[in-house]
N, C-alpha and C positions, 0 to 999 in steps of 0.2 A: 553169331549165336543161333542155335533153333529155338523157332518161334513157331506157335500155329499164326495163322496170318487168312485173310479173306479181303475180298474186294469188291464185288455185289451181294447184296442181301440176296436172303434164301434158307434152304435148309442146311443139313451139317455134310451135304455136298457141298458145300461151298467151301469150308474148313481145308486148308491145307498145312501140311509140317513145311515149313522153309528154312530156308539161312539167310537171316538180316544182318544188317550191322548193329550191333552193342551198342546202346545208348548211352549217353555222357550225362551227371548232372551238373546240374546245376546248380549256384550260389549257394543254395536251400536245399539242397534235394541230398538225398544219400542215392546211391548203386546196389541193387539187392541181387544176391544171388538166391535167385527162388527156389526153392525145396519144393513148395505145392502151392497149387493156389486154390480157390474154390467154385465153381460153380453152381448158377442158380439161373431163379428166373429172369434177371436181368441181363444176363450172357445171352440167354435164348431171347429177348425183345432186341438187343443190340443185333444177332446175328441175322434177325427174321426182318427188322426193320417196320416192327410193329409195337403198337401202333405205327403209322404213318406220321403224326403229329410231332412225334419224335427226329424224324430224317431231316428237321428245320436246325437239328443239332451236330446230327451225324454224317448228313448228307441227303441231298433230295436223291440223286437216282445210285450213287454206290457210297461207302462210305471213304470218308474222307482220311488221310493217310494217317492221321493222329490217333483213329478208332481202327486202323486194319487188324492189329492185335486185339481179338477178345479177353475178355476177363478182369476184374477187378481188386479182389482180396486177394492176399498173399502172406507166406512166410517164409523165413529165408534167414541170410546173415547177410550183413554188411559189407561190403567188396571195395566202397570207394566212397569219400564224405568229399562235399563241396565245399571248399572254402570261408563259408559265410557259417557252417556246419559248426556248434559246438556241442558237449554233452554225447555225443555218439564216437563209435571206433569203427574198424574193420575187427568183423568176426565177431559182434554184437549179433545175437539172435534179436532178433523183429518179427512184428506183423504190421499189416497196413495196407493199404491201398493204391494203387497205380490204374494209370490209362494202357492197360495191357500185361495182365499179369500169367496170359499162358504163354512163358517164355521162359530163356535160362537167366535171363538179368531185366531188371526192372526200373525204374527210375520210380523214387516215393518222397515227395516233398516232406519234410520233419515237422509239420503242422498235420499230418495223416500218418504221423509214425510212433509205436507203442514197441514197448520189452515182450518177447514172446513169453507166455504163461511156462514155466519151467514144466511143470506137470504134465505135459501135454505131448505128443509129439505134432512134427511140422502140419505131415494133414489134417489132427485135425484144428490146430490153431490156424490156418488157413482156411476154414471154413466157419472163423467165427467175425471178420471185421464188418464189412457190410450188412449182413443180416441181422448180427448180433447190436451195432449201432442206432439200425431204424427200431429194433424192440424195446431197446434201454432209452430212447427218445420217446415211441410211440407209450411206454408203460409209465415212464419218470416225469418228461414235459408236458406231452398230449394230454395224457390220461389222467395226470397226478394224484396217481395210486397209492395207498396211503395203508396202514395194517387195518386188515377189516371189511377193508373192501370186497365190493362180491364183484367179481370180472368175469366178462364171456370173452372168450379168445375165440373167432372166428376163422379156419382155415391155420387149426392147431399145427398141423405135423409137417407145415411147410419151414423153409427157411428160418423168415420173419417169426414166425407165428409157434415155432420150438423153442424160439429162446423166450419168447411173450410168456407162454406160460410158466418158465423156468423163473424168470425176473418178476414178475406179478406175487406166484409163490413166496420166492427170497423178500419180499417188499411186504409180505404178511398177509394178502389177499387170500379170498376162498376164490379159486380160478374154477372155471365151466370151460371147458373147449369144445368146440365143434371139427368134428376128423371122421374118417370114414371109420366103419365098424373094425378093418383088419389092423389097422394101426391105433384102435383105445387101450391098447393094454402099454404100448410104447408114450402114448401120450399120457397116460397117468403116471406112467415113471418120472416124468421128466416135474410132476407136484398139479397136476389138474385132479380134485377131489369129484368131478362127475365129466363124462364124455357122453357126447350128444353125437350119436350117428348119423349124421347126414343125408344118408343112403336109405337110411331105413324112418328115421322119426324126425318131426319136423322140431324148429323152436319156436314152441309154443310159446303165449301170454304163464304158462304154469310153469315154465323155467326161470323165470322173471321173480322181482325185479332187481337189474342190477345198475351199482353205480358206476363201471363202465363197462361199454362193450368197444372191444378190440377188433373192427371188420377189415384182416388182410384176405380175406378171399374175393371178394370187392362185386359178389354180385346178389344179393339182394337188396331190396329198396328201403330209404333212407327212413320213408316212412314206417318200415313195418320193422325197423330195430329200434325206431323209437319207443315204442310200446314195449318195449320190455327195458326200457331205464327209468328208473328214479324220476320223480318230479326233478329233480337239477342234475340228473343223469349226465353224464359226456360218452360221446361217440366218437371214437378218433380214427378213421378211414384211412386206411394204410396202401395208397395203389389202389390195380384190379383187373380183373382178370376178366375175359367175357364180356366185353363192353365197348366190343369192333374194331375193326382194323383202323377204323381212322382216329379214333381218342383213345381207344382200350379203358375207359371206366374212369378216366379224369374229370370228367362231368359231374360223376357222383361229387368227387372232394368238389369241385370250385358251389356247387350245389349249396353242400351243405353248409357252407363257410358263408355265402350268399344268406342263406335262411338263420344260422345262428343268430342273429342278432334281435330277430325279433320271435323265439321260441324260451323256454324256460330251459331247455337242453343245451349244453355247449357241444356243440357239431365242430370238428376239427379235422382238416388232411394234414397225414405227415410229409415231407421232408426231409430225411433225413441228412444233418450233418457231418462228413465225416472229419471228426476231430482226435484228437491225441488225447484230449484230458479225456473224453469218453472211451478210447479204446484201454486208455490204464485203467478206468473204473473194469471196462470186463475182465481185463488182464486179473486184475485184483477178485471179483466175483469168482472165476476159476480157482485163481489159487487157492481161496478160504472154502472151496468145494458148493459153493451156492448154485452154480451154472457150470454146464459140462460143453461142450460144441457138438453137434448134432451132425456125429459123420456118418453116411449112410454106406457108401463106395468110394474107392481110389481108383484111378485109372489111368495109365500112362500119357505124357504127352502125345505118342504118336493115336492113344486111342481118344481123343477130343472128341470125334465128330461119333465116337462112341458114345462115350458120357452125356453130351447130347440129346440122341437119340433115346439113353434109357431117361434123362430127364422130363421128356416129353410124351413119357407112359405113364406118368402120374405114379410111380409107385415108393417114390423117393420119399423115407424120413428122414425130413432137414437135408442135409445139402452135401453137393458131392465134389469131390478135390480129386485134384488133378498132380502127381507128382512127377517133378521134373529132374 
């Protein structure tokens, strides 16, 4: 099959179109023939090998043969169920998750596999698992957002942080997003009732207060978003971006999870889990029209190290797929 494939970290010079062998599942696992998949900013920290803190997973000096395929959400149909497989067919539309989903067939364990949103087509249900999972975590678990709620989305028009406001909204919040001035007209669309330019006006104390704020842009300090929550406020740190090649901003979450316990605020880093009963909850949010998946661009397999590239201009709302 073709596959993009890489072998040392780097830039999207390093990106190649190959022919691999097709991959077999397993007991549990189904065979997807991927339609599209998605990328984001976790494609570009896999390929860059940044942080550094990371390569304890991937590989210290190149990555190890399990991560040579980038990419991780996907959608597609079923090609091949393993054995131990029930509840699934061949030629089931899916979405879901893989160790390598810029390719023509993927291997996705049935514990990280959802019914693709009929409404939809493949790119952009491929660009809602990942991103879409840590928002419906960071807004549902972390945050526990509630109708009423007044929320700040921090690094609105990203990935993460498009469907934050979309699911805050649907959950009955008065959502605040924080996004650059060219994309507030895109990020009010998606249900944020005021947009905070970043570029131009700071967030002040006079923005305030809310009871929670949502920081996936991951670089301001712990202390100055606490001052604009609630006496029982929560903060739930999603990632981050800007905070060195050797941690990339993980300092901040272990920080605040460190300090919680003895402040009035609940300080919380996400996690996210990729699970199935969570990707039907989004599956289900698309259908009833609550949340939409935030496709910005498509771009051919052979243009990967394209996609890339324009990823890493900063001009991307929400997230870009890749069709195979």
């Amino acid at each position: 099959m073709r596959a993009i494939t890489q072998v040392d970290y780097g830039n999207s010079d390093r990106l190649r179109l190959d022919e691999v062998e097709r991959p077999v599942p397993g007991d549990a696992e189904v065979l997807v023939r991927v339609h599209a998949a998605g990328i984001d900013r976790g494609t570009w920290h896999l390929m860059t090998g940044k942080p550094y803190l990371s390569r304890l997973i991937f590989g210290l000096r190149r990555l190890r043969p399990r991560w040579s395929t980038p990419g991780r959400d996907l959608a597609g149909t079923i090609a091949e169920v393993g054995p131990d497989v029930q509840g699934w067919s061949v030629g089931d539309e899916v979405i879901g998750t893989a160790d390598g989903s810029l390719a023509e067939f993927a291997v996705v364990p049935v514990k990280r596999l959802a019914r693709k949103p009929a409404s939809v087509s493949f790119e952009e249900a491929a660009v809602l698992p990942v991103s879409g999972l840590t928002a419906l975590q960071a807004v549902r678990d972390a945050g526990r957002v509630t109708s009423g709620n007044r929320v700040l989305v921090i690094g609105a028009s990203g990935g993460v942080g498009s469907y934050a406001v979309q699911i805050a909204a649907a959950f009955g919040a008065d959502v605040v997003a924080v996004a650059s001035g060219r994309k507030a007209e895109w990020v009010r669309s998606l249900g944020a009732q005021q947009v905070i330019d970043y570029t131009r006006d700071d967030i002040g104390v006079s923005t305030g207060p809310f009871d929670v704020i949502i920081d996936i842009a991951g670089n301001r300090e712990v202390s100055d978003l606490r001052r604009l929550l609630t006496t029982r406020g929560t903060l739930v740190i999603v990632g981050g971006e800007g905070g060195g090649n050797l941690l990339g901003g993980i300092q901040r979450q272990l920080g605040a999870i460190l300090l919680s316990p003895f402040v009035k605020h609940r300080l919380v880093g996400i996690i996210a889990k990729e699970s199935a009963d969570d990707l039907a909850v989004l599956r289900s949010m698309v259908e009833a029209g609550t949340l939409r998946p935030t496709l910005d661009r498509t771009f051919a397999l052979s243009e990967a190290a394209k996609a890339m590239d324009y990823l890493t201009e900063g001009q991307v709302r929400g997230k870009l797929a890749v069709s195979i």
